[in-house]
N, C-alpha and C positions, 0 to 999 in steps of 0.2 A: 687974643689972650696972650700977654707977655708968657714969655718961658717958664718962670719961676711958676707963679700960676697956675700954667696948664701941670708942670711936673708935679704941684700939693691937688690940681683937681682929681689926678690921674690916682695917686696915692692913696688919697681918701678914699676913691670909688673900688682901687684895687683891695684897698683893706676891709673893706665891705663886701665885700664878694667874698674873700677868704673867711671874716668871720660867718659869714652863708652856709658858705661849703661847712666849713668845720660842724656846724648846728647840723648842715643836713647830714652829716656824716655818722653823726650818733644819731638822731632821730629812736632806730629800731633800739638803740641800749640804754639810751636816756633813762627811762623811769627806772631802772637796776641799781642806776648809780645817783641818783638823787635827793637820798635819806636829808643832806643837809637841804637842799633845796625847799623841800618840803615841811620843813620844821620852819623856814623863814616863813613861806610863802601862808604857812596856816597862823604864824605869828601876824602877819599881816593884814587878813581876810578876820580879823579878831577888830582891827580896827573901822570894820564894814559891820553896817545893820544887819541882826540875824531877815528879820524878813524885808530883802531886794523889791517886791510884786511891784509889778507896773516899771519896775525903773531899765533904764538901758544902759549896760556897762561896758566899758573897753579892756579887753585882757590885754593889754599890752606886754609884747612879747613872752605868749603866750606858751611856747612849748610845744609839750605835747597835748594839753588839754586839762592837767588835772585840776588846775582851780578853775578852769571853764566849767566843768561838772560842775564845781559846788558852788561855782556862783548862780548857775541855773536851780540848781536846789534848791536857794534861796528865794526864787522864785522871778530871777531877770532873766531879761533879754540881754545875751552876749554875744559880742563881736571881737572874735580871737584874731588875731594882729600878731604876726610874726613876720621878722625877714627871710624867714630858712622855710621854704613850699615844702621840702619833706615834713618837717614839724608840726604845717598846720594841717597835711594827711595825717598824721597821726591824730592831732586833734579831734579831727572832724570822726575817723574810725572810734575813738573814745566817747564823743561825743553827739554824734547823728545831726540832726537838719530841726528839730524842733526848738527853737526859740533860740536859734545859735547860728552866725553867720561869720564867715573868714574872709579874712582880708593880707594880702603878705602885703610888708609896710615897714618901711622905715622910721623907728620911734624918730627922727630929726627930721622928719616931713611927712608929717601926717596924711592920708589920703581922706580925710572927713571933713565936712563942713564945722563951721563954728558954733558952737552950742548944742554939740549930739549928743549927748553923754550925761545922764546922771552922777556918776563914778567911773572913774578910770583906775583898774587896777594895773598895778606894775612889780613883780617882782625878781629883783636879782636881772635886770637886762638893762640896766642905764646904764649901767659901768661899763658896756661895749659903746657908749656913744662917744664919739670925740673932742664931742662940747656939750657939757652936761646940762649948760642951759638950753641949747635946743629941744631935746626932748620935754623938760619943762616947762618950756614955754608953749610946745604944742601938745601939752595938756593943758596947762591953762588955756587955751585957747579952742580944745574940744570942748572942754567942761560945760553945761548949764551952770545957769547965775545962781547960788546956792550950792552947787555941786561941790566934789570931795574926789579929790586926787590921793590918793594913796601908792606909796612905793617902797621899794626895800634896795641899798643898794650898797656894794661893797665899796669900804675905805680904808686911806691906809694901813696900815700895820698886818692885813689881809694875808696871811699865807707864808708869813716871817720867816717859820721854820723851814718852809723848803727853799727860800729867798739865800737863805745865811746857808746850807748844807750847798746848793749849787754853789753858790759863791768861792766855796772851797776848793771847789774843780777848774773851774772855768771864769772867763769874763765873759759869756755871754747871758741876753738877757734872758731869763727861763721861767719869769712869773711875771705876771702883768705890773705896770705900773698904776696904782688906785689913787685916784682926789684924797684931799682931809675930807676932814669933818667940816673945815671953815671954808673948805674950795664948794661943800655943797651949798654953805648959806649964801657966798656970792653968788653960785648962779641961779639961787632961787630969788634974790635979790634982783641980778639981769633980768631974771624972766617975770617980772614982775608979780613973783608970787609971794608977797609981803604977808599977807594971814597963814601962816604955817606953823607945826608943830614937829619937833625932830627928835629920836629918842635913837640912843647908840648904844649897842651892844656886843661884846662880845661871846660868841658861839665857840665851843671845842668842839671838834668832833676828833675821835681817839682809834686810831689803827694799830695793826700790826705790823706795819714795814712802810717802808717810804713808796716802795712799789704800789703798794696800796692808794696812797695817796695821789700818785700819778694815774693810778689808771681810774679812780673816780672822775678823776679831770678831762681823760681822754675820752669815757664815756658818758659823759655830759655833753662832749663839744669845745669844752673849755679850755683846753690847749695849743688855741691860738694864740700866739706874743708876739707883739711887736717888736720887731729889730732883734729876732731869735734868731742862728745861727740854723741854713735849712738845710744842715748835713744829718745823716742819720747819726741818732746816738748809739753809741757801739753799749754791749752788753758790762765791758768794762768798769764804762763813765758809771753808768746808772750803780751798778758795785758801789762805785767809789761815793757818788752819791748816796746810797742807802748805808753806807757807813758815817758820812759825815752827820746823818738825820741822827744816827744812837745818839749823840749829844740831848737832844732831847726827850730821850725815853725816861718814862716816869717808875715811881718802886712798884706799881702792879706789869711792869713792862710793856707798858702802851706809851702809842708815840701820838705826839699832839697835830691835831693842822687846825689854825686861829684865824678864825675869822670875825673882822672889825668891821659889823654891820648897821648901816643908819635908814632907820625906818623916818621915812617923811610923810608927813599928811597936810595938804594942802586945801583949802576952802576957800570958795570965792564968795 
């Protein structure tokens, strides 16, 4: 393997591990700080038949379990699919052994045969892939002939406000970098999932402090960045940060964090 090569193999796999750790590191706080998650995830599970019976689904990155539950209520067989082993303890603690089975897994490399799946659920976890057609493509390539891909996943303009408030402090990077809307149709395009439906939306969810809004993020998991700066942040910065965010406080004095979310449904 040439240099260049081995240093992007090495990178990828490290950045993979790290988003692991970070998931398994909230695991226990996760469900606390997940109101938004939860309003996509039930936004999306809206696009699935009330009754599942008989069918077999994929929760792709799955969590902690909660729409493993209600897809079992509906009366499938699911297979929770997460990278972070803490997460799919939890799951399974949520969730027990009857008609539910775990798998840790890389949405960009599937561990399933071709044509397992009824439906494959995915919410709020592509936007950790590297290459957004990987994960798509090994949905379409779990799916049954007829089957129905379902996903939710953050795009641009994602998180603006506290984008534009760090910016004031510092140059480093302190919120993820997210696809368009048009970087998702090319790679549903790559992965040759040409029959698809895409519907974009924007979510508020409305705080009291900017603190707030980091520490939803930290107990999620979700304050992994690439190419962040991995010094501690002094109590300072953060100050100066939670000053910069008032620019956005609204006249009942709540502060906004936007999220530019695209729901895609896929059918083969």
């Amino acid at each position: 393997m040439e240099n260049a090569q081995r240093v992007a193999f090495e990178n990828y796999h490290a950045n993979k591990e790290a988003i692991a750790t970070s998931f398994g590191k909230a695991a226990e706080t996760y469900d606390k700080h997940a109101a938004f998650q939860r309003d996509v995830g039930c936004r999306l599970l809206d696009k699935l038949p009330c009754d599942l019976s008989n069918k077999r689904i994929l929760d792709l990155g799955c969590g902690t379990g909660y729409f493993s539950h209600l897809l079992r209520e509906r009366g499938a067989e699911v297979v929770c699919a997460d990278i972070s082993q803490a997460m799919l303890d939890k799951a399974k603690q949520r969730c027990g052994e009857e008609r539910m089975h775990y798998e840790l897994a890389d949405a960009e490399n599937l561990p399933f045969d071709d044509d397992s799946f009824d439906y494959v659920f995915s919410s709020l976890a592509l936007q950790w892939c590297v290459d957004l057609s990987s994960p798509l493509r090994e949905i379409r390539r779990v799916l049954k002939e007829g089957g129905q891909g379902c996903f939710s996943t953050l795009v641009d303009g994602s998180l603006y406000e506290l984008r534009e408030a760090w910016s004031k402090i510092d140059a480093y990077q302190h919120v993820n970098n997210f696809v368009s809307s048009n970087q998702v149709k090319i790679a549903l395009a790559q992965s040759w999932c040409h029959n698809h439906h895409l519907d974009l939306t924007t979510i508020t969810v409305w705080y009291d402090s900017a603190f707030s809004v980091m520490r939803d993020l930290k107990g999620i998991g979700a304050n992994h960045v690439s190419g962040r700066s991995h010094g501690l942040t002094s109590r300072r910065t953060l100050l100066q940060v939670e000053h910069a965010y008032q620019a956005f406080r609204n006249d009942q004095g709540l502060l906004p964090a936007s999220y530019q979310v695209c729901f895609g449904v896929i059918h083969l």
